[in-house]
GUPAMAR-664896 format. One line per 5 residues: their letters; for each residue x, y, z of C-alpha. Coordinates in steps of 0.2 Angstrom, whole numbers, plus 5000, padded with zeros to 4 digits. Layout:
// residues N
A) X,Y,Z  ...
// end
This chain:
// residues 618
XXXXX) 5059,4899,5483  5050,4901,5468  5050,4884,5456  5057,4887,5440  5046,4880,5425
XXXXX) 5054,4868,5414  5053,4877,5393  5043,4864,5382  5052,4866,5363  5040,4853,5357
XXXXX) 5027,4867,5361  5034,4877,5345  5029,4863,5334  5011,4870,5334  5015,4884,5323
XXXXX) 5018,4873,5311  5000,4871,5308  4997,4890,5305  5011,4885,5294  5006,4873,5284
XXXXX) 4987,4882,5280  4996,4899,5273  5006,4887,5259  4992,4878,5256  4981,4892,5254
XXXXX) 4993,4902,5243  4998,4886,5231  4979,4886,5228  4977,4904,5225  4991,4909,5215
XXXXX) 4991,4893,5203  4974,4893,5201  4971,4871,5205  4969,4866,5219  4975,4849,5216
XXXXX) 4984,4836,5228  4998,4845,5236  4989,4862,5242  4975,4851,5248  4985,4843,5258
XXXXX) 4995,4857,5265  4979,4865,5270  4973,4849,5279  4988,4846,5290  4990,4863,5294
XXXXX) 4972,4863,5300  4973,4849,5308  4990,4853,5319  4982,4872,5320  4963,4862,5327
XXXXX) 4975,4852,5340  4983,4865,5346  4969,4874,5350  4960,4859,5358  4975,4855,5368
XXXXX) 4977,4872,5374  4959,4875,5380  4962,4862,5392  4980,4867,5400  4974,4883,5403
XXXXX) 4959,4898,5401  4972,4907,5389  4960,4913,5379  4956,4928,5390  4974,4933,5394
XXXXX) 4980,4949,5384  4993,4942,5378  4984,4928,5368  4972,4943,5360  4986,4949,5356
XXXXX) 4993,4935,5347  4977,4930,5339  4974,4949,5331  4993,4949,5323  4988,4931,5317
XXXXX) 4971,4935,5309  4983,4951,5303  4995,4940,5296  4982,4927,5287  4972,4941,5278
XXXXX) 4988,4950,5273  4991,4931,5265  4974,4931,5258  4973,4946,5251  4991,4945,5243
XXXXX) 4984,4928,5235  4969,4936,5230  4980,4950,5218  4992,4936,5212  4977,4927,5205
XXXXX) 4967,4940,5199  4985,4947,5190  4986,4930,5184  4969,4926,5176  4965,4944,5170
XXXXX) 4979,4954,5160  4975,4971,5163  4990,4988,5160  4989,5004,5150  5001,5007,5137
XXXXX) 5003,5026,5133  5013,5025,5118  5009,5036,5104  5005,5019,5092  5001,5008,5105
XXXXX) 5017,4997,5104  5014,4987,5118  4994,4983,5114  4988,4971,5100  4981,4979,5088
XXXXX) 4961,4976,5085  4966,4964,5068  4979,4956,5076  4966,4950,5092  4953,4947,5079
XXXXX) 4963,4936,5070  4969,4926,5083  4954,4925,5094  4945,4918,5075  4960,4904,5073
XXXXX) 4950,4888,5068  4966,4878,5070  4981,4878,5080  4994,4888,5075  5011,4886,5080
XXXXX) 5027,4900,5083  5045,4891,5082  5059,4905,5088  5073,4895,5084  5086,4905,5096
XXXXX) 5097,4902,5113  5091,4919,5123  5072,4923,5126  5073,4943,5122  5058,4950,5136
XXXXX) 5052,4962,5123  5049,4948,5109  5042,4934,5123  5029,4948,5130  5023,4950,5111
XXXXX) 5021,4933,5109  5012,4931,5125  4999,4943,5121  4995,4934,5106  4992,4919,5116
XXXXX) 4982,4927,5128  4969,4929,5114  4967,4913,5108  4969,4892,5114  4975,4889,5096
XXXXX) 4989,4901,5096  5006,4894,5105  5024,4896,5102  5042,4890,5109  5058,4893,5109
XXXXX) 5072,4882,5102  5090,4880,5102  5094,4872,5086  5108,4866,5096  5099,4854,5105
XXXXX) 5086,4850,5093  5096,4847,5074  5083,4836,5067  5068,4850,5072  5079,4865,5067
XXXXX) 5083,4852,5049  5064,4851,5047  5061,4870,5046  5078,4873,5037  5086,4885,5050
XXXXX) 5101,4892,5044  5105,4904,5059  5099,4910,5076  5086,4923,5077  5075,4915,5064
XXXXX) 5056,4916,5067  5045,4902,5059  5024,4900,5057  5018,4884,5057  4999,4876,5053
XXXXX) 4995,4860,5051  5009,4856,5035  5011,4874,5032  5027,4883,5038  5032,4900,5034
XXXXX) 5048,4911,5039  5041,4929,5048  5060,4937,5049  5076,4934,5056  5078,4943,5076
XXXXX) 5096,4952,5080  5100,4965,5093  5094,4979,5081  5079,4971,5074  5067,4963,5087
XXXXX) 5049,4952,5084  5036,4963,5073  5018,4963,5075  5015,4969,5058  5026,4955,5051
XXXXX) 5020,4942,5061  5001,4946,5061  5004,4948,5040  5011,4931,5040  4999,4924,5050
XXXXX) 4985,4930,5038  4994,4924,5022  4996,4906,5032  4978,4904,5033  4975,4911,5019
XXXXX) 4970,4898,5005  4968,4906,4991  4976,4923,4983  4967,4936,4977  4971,4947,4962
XXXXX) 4968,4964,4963  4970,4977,4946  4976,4994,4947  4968,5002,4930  4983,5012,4921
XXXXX) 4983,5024,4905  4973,5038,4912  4987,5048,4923  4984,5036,4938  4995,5035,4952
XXXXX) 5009,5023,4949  5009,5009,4958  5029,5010,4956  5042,5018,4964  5042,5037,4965
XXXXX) 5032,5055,4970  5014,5051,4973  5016,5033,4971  5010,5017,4979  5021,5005,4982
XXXXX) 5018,5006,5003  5000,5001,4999  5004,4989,4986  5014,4980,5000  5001,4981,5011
XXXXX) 4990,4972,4999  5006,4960,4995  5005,4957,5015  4987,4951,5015  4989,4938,5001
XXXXX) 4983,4948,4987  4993,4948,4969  4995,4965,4961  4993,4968,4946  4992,4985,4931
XXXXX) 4976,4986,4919  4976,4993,4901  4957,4992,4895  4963,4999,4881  4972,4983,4877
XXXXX) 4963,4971,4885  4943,4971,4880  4936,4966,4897  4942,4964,4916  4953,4948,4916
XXXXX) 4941,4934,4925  4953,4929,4939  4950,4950,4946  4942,4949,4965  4943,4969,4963
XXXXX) 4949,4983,4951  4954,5000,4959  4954,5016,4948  4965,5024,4957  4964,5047,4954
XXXXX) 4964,5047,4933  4968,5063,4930  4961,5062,4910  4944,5052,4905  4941,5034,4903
XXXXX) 4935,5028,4884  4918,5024,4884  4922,5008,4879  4933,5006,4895  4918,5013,4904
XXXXX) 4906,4998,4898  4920,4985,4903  4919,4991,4920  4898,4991,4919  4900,4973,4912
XXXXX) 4912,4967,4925  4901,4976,4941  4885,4966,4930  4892,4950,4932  4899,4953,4950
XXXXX) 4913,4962,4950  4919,4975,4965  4928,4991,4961  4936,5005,4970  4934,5023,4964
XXXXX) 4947,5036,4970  4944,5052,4961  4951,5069,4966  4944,5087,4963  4945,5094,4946
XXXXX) 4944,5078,4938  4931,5073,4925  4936,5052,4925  4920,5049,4910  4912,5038,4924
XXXXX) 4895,5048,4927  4888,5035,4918  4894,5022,4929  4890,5032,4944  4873,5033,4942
XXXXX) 4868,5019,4939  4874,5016,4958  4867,5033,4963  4883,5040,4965  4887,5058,4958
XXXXX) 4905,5067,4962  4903,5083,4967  4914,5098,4959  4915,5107,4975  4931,5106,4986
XXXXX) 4928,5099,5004  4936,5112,5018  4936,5108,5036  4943,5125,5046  4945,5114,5064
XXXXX) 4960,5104,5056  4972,5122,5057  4978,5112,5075  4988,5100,5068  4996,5110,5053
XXXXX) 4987,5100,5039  4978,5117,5033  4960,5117,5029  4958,5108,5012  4963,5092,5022
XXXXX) 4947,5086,5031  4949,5076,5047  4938,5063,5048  4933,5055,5065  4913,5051,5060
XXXXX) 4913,5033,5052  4898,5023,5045  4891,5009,5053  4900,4996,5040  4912,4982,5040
XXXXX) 4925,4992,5032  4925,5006,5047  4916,4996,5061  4931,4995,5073  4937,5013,5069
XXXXX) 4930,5022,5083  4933,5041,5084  4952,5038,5076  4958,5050,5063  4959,5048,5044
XXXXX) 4962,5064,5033  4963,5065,5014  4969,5081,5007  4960,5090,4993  4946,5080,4994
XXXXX) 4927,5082,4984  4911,5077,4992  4898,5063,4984  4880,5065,4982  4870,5050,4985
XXXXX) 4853,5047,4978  4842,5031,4982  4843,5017,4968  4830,5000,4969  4843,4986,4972
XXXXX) 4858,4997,4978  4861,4997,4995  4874,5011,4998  4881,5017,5018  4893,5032,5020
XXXXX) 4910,5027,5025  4919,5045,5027  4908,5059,5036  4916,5077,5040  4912,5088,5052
XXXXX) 4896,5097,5054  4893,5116,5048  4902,5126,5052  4918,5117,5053  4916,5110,5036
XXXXX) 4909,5113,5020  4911,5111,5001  4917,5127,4996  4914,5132,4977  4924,5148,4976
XXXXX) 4944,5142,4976  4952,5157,4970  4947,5166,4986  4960,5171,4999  4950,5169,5015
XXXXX) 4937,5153,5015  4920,5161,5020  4904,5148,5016  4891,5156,5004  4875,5149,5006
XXXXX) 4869,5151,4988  4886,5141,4979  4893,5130,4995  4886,5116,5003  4885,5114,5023
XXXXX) 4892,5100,5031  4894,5084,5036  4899,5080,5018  4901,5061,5012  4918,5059,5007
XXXXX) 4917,5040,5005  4903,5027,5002  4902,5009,5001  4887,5003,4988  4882,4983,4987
XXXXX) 4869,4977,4973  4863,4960,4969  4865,4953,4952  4862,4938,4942  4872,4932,4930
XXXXX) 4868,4920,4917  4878,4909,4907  4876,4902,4888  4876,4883,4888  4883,4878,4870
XXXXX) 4872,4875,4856  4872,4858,4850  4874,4853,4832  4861,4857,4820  4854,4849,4802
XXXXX) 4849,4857,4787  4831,4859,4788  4818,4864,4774  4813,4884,4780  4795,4886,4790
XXXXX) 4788,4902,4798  4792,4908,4812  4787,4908,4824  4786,4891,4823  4770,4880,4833
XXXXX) 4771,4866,4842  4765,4851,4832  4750,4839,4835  4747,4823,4830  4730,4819,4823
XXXXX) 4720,4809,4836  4732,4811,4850  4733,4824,4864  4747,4836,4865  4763,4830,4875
XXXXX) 4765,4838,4894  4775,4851,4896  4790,4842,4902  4791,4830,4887  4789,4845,4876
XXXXX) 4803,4854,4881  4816,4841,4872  4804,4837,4856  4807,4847,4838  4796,4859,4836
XXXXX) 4797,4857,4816  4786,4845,4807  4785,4841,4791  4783,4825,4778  4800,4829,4770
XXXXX) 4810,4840,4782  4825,4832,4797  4820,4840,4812  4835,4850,4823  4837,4843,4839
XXXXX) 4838,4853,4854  4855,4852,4865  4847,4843,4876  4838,4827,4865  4852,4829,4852
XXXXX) 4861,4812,4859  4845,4804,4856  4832,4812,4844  4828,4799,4830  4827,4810,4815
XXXXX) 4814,4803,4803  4797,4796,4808  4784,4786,4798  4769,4800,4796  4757,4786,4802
XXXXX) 4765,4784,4817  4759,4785,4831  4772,4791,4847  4768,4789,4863  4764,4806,4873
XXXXX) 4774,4802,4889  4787,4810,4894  4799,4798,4893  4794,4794,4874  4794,4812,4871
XXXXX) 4812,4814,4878  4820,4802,4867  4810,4806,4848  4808,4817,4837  4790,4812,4830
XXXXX) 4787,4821,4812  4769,4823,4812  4755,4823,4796  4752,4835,4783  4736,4839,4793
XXXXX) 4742,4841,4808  4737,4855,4818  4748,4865,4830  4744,4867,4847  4744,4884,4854
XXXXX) 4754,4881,4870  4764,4897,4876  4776,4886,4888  4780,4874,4879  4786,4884,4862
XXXXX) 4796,4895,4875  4805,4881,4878  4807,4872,4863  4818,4886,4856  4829,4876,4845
XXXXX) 4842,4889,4847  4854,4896,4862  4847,4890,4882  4851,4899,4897  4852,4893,4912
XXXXX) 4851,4904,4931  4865,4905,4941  4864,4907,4960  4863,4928,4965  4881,4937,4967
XXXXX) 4882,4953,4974  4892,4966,4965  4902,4977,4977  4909,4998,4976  4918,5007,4984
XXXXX) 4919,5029,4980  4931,5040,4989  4933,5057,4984  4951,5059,4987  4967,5046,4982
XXXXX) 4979,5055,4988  4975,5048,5006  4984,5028,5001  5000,5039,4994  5015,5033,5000
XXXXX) 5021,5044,5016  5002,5046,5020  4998,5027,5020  5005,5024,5037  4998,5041,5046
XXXXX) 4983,5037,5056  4969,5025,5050  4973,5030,5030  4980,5014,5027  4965,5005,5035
XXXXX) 4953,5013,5025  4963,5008,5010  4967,4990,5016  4950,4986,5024  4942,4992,5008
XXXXX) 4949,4980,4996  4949,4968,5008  4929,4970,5008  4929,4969,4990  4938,4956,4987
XXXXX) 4921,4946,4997  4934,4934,5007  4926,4933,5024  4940,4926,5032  4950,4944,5032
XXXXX) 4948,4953,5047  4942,4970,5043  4951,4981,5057  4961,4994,5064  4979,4984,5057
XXXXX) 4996,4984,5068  5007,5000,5065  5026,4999,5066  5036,5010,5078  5041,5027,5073
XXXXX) 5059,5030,5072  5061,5043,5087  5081,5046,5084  5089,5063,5085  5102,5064,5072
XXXXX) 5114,5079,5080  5131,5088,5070  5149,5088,5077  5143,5105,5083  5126,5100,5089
XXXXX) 5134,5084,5101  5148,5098,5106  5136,5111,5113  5124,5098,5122  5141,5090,5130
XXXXX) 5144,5110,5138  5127,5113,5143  5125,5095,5152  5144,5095,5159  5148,5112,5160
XXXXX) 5136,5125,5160  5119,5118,5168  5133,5112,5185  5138,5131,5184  5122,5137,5184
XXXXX) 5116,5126,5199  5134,5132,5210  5130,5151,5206  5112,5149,5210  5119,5141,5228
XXXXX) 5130,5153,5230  5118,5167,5229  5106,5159,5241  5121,5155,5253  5126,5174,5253
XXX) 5106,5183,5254  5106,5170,5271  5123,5178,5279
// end
């Protein structure tokens, strides 16, 4: 009779080591720190897993039986199924990686709005003061995280929190606030129809950081386009310019002699008559002292600015730019599709993304000392482009003794360094008996000529009976008369403070510096080097509204004044685009004959076709 074998439960308790090692392990991986509690669940359940082993080992040779292989090889299984789940759950949690394939990139960061963040110097702060965390507006604001430590933001119930909800004025759910340091700013109000926007919040989050506003001048008189409501207008770009801080403003030169002093730029935007010339030098005059200015002219257009233009290099050509691969997308052949960018600021994150500008005319550049000038805007090589002469033509065929073979410049960005120099304020002046002029530097009889230094602030008239003008500079202190035995001292510090008058005999001293510099008259004084900025594109149509937001237009536009404007802190990128509205707008009839097809007719189709088959099988 065989003896039957006692069941050991306790036995079971070994598993808990295997156990114990898996939650251990995966706490670690998936979080990321391997801090007190996954440390010591991995010890225990080694420990236990190290006991059973050694305890078993002794009771019996089970290693070698088939069923402990067995067991051992769905074990190891097991664990590397663990390890390798951990290993996905970490790497998903420290690198974010999807594709979005959206037409606009909806669910991506745009380029500015990861440059911008990733750039934050301080932290900055989003308040959503609402009672449900929408999944679309969360994983927006989690992407901007993602990019920089500075960037956080939480949700609130004004509920809850009064005094918080008091301190930003919250009126009602849904409202989405910006805070920096003392700085809070409201970026819209979230319902069921509207959710969080990227353009809104990256445009706040620019004019937050932003400390100071730029004012930008659209020149009016000439048939410009209005920066007004209407046909060809440009209010979608003047709110894009309103969006990144900058103050917009109208320019008549005609009643206003120069560029206002407070302008960071001035955009002459397609005149379609020509400037004064008087209007022309106010624009010279304001590049000369550093000053930035956008140029959009169109074809047929004389604008008067040849002048201005060549002293940059720049000359507009009166060819029309055609580009025969653009037929594709229905925008006809005068509308050149650009996809070739400089090496610039203005166009660096543009890649091969498309820009067009119908009716467009090409630019010539030409080599100027102190111009520093890089195409923006390429077209396509020959023969897929070129600037044809012969407009009146039915069919566009190139002729190589009037066109011009691509690529063409359409657009060009041109630095130069200038130096400006102010007029300090002459100082008050005597009456003085006349002398010739030019007028030498006295010398007193028996005493050598004062140094450079002190000769700068002494009077270069001397006479018995004359009262010498002082200079600005030792008018505080000049002593005006001087006994004509008297004997000054030459330092500098004696010559700084009087005004000797010397004797009749006196002879001048023929020192070239020091009568330069004695110029009792007007001083100037050299102020650090600026660098004056334009920009020429041959086409304004591109920044109209309606075209503003098709493709890169806008960027062009945007990135371009921001680069004028010389603020460094605005990112110059490809900015965030709003979704398109994608909704079908059917008739009574429309809605009626979709219902048949759907619940009528496609069913019918589908029983027939059944029917048919069921009858060719009998």
């Amino acid at each position: 009779m065989k003896k039957i074998k006692k069941k050991q439960p306790w036995k079971y308790l070994f598993w808990l080591g295997p156990f114990f090692a898996t939650v251990g392990l995966t706490a670690g991986l998936v979080s990321g720190n391997w801090g007190l509690i996954p440390l010591v669940f991995l010890i225990i359940g080694i420990v236990i897993s190290a006991a059973w082993i050694v305890w078993q080992s002794q009771q019996s040779q089970w290693w070698k039986q088939r069923s402990t292989q067995a067991g051992t090889n769905a074990l190891v299984a097991i664990l590397a199924v663990l390890v390798i789940l951990g290993l996905i759950n970490f790497l998903s949690t420290r690198y974010h990686l999807r594709a979005d394939l959206t037409e606009t990139q909806l669910f991506t960061l745009a380029p500015q709005s990861k440059e911008l963040v990733r750039g934050l110097q301080q932290p900055v702060k989003v308040w959503v003061f609402d009672v449900n965390q929408n999944s679309q507006d969360r994983e927006l604001l989690e992407n901007y995280q993602r990019q920089g430590r500075n960037f956080k933001f939480e949700y609130v119930d004004p509920q809850t929190r009064p005094g918080l909800a008091d301190k930003f004025g919250v009126k009602e759910y849904g409202e989405v606030y910006l805070e920096s340091r003392d700085k809070r700013q409201l970026v819209q109000k979230l319902n069921e129809n509207e959710r969080l926007s990227e353009v809104k919040l990256t445009n706040r989050l620019q004019q937050i950081l932003g400390s100071t506003t730029a004012s930008v001048y659209f020149l009016q008189g000439h048939g410009e386009r209005p920066i007004s409501a209407g046909e060809g207008g440009m209010t979608q770009a003047v709110e894009g310019l309103s969006n990144k801080n900058y103050t917009v403003s109208p320019l008549n030169l005609t009643e206003n002699s120069q560029v206002p002093n407070d302008a960071a730029v001035v955009i002459v935007d397609g005149p379609k008559r020509g400037l004064f010339d008087s209007e022309v030098k106010a624009l010279q005059s304001y590049l000369n002292r550093g000053g930035n200015v956008l140029l959009m002219i169109d074809p047929n257009t004389d604008p008067n600015l040849n002048s201005l233009l060549q002293e940059w290099g720049v000359r507009l050509d009166n060819r029309l730019a055609v580009d025969v691969s653009g037929g594709g997308v229905g925008l006809g052949p005068a509308a050149p599709i650009i996809t070739d960018y400089g090496q610039h600021p203005i166009t660096k994150d543009f890649g091969n993304g498309i820009s067009f500008y119908r009716l467009a005319r090409p630019l010539e550049i030409t080599q100027v000392p102190g111009v520093e000038a890089t195409p923006l805007l390429r077209s396509k090589p020959y023969p897929n482009s070129w600037a044809e002469s012969d407009l009146q033509s039915e069919k566009l065929e190139f002729n190589a003794d009037k066109d011009l073979k691509g690529p063409l410049t359409l657009g060009v960005a041109l630095t130069r360094k200038v130096t400006a120099k102010s007029e300090a304020t002459p100082g008050p002046t005597t009456q003085a008996s006349p002398s010739p002029s030019p007028l030498p530097l006295p010398s007193i009889q028996g005493q050598p000529s004062p140094t450079p230094s002190a000769v700068a602030t002494a009077s270069p008239k001397a006479s018995p009976t004359s009262q010498p003008s002082p200079t600005p500079s030792a008018a505080a202190t000049a002593s005006p008369k001087a006994s004509p035995t008297s004997q000054p001292s030459p330092t500098p510090s004696a010559a700084a403070t009087a005004s000797p008058k010397a004797s009749p005999t006196s002879q001048p001293s023929p020192t070239p510096s020091a009568a330069a510099t004695a110029s009792p008259t007007t001083e100037k004084s050299e102020k650090p080097a600026t660098e004056s900025r334009l920009v020429v594109i041959g086409n304004s149509d591109f920044a109209t509204n309606g075209l503003f937001q098709q493709q890169l237009n806008g960027d062009v536009f945007l990135n371009s004044v921001s680069w004028l404007s010389q603020q460094d802190q605005q990112p110059l990128s490809i900015s965030p685009k709003e979704a398109k509205n994608r909704r079908i707008t059917l008739s009574n009839v429309q809605a009626s004959i979709l219902t048949l097809s759907s619940l009528v007719f496609l069913p019918l189709i589908g029983l027939l076709a059944a029917a048919f088959i069921w009858w060719r099988r009998r």
